[in-house]
OpenMM code with the backbone's topology and positions (N, CA, C; nanometers):
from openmm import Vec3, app, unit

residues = "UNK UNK UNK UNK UNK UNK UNK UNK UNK UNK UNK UNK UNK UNK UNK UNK UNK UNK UNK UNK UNK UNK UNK UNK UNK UNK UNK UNK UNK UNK UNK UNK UNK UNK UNK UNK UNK UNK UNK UNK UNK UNK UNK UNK UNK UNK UNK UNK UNK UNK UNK UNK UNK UNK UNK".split()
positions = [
    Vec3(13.7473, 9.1737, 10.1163),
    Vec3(13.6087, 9.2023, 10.1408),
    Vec3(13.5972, 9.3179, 10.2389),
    Vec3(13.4782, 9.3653, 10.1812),
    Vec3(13.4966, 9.5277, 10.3086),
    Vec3(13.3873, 9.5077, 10.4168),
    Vec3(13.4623, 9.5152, 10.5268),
    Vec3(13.4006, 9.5304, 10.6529),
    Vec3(13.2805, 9.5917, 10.6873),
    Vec3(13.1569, 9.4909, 10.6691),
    Vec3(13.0181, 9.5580, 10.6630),
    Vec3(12.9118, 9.5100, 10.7611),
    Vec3(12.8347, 9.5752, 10.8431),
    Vec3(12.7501, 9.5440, 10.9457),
    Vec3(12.7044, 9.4145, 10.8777),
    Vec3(12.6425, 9.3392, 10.9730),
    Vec3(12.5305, 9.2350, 10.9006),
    Vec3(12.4330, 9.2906, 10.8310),
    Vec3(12.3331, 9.2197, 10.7510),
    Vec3(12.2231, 9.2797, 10.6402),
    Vec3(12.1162, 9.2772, 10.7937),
    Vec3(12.0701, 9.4496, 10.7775),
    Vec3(11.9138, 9.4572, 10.8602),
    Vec3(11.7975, 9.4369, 10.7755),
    Vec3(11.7355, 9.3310, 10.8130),
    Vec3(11.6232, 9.2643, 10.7201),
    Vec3(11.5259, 9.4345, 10.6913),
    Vec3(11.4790, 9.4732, 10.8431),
    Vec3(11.4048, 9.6170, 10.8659),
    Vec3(11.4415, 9.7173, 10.7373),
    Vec3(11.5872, 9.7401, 10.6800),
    Vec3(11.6399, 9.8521, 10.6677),
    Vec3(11.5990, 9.7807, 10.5046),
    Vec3(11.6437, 9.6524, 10.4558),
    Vec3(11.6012, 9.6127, 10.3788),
    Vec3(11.5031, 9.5826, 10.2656),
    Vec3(11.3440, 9.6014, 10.3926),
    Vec3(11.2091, 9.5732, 10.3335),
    Vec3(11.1988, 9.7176, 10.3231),
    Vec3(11.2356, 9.8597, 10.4005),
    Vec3(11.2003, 9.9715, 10.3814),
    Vec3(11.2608, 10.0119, 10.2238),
    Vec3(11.3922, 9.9466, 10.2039),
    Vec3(11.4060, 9.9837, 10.0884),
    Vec3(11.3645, 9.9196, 9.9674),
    Vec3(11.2985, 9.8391, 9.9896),
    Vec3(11.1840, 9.7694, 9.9098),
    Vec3(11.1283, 9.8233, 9.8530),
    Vec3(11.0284, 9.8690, 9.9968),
    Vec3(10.9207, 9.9467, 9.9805),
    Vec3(10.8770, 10.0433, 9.9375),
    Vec3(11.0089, 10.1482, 9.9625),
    Vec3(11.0424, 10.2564, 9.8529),
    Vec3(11.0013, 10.2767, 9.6965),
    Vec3(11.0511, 10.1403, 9.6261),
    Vec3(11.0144, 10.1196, 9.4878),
    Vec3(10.8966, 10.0350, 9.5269),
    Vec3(10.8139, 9.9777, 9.6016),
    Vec3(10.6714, 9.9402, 9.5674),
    Vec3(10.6278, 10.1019, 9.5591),
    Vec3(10.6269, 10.1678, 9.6359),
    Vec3(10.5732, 10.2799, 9.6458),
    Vec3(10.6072, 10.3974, 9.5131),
    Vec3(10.6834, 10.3291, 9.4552),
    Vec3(10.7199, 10.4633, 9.3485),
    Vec3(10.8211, 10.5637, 9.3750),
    Vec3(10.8568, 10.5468, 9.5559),
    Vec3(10.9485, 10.7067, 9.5564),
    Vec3(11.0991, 10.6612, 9.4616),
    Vec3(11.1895, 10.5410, 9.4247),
    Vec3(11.2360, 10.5066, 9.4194),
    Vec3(11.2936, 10.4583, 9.2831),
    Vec3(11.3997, 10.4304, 9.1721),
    Vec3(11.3760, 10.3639, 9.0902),
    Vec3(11.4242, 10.2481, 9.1163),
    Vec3(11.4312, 10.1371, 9.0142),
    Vec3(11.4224, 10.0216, 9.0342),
    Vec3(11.6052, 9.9944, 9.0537),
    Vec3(11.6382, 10.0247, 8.9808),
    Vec3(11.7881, 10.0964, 8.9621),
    Vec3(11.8832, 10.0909, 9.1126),
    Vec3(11.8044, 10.2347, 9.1189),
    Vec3(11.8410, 10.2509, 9.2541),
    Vec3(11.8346, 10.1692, 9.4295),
    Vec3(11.7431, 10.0893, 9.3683),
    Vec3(11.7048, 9.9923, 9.4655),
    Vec3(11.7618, 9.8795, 9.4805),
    Vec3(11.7892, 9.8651, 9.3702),
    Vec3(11.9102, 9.7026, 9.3568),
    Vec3(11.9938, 9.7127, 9.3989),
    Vec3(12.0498, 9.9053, 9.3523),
    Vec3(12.1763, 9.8940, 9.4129),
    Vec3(12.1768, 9.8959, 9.5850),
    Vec3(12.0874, 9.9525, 9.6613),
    Vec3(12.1078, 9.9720, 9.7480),
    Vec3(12.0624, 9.8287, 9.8264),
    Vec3(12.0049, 9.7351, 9.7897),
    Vec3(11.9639, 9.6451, 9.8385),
    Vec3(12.1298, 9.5261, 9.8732),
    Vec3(12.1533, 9.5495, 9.7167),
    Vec3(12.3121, 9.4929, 9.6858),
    Vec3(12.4471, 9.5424, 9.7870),
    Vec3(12.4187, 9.6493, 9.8477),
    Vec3(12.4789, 9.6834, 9.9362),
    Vec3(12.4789, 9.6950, 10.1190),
    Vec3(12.3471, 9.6805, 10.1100),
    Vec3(12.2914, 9.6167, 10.2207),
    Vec3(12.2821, 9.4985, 10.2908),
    Vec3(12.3287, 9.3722, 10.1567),
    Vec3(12.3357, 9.2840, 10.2381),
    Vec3(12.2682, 9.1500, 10.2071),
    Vec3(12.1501, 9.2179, 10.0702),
    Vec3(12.0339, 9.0910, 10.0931),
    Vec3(12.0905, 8.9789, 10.0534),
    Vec3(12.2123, 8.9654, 9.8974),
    Vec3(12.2788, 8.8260, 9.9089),
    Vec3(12.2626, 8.7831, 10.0362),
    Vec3(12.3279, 8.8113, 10.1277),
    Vec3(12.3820, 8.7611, 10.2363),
    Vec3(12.2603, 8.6948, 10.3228),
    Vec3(12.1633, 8.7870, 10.3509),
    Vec3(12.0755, 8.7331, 10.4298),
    Vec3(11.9907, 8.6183, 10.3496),
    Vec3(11.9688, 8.6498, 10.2378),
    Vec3(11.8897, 8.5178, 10.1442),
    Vec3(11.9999, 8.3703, 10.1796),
    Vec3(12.1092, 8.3860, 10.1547),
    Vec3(12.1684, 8.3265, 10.1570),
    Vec3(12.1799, 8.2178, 10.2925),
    Vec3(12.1948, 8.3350, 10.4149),
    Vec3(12.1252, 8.2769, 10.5762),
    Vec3(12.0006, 8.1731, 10.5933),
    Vec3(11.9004, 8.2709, 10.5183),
    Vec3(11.7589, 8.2237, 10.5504),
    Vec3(11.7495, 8.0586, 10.4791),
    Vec3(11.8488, 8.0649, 10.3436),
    Vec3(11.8808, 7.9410, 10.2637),
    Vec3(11.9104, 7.8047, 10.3540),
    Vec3(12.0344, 7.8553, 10.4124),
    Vec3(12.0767, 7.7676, 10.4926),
    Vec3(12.0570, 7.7164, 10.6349),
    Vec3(11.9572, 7.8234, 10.6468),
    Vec3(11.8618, 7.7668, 10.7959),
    Vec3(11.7539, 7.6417, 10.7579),
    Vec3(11.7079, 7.6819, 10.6293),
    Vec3(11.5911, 7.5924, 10.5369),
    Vec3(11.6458, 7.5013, 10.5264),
    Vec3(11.7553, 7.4646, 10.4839),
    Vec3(11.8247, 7.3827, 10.4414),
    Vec3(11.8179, 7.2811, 10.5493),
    Vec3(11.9209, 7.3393, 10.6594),
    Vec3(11.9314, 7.2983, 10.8511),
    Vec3(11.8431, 7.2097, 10.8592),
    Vec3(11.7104, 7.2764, 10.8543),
    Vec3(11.5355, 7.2163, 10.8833),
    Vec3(11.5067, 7.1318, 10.8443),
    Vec3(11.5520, 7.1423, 10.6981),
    Vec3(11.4656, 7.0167, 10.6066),
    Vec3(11.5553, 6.9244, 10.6078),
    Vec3(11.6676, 6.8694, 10.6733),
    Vec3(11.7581, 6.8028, 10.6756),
    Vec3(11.7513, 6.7318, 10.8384),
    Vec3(11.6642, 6.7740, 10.8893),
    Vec3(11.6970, 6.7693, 11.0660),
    Vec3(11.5963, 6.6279, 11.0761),
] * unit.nanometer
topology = app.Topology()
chain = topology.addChain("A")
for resn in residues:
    res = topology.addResidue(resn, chain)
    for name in ("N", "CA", "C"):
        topology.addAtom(name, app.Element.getBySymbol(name[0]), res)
């Protein structure tokens, strides 16, 4: 696995936003989303929910 910052939620929704906005294709956005991290953080936010509803 390659050595990658954590996913920045910030850096994330901007690249979202990009393709809400049109500058972007959809394409291009997956990929960069896919590389950013969001598995990862969905995955976080999963298991915090999880944490909660279990507590």
């Amino acid at each position: 696995m390659l050595d990658r910052p954590p996913p920045d939620p910030s850096k994330l929704l901007s690249q979202w936003m990009e393709w809400e906005k049109g500058e972007e294709t959809p394409g291009r956005v997956m990929a960069n989303l896919k590389t950013g991290g969001l598995r990862e953080l969905l995955e976080q936010l999963v298991s915090v929910q999880q944490e909660q509803a279990s507590a």
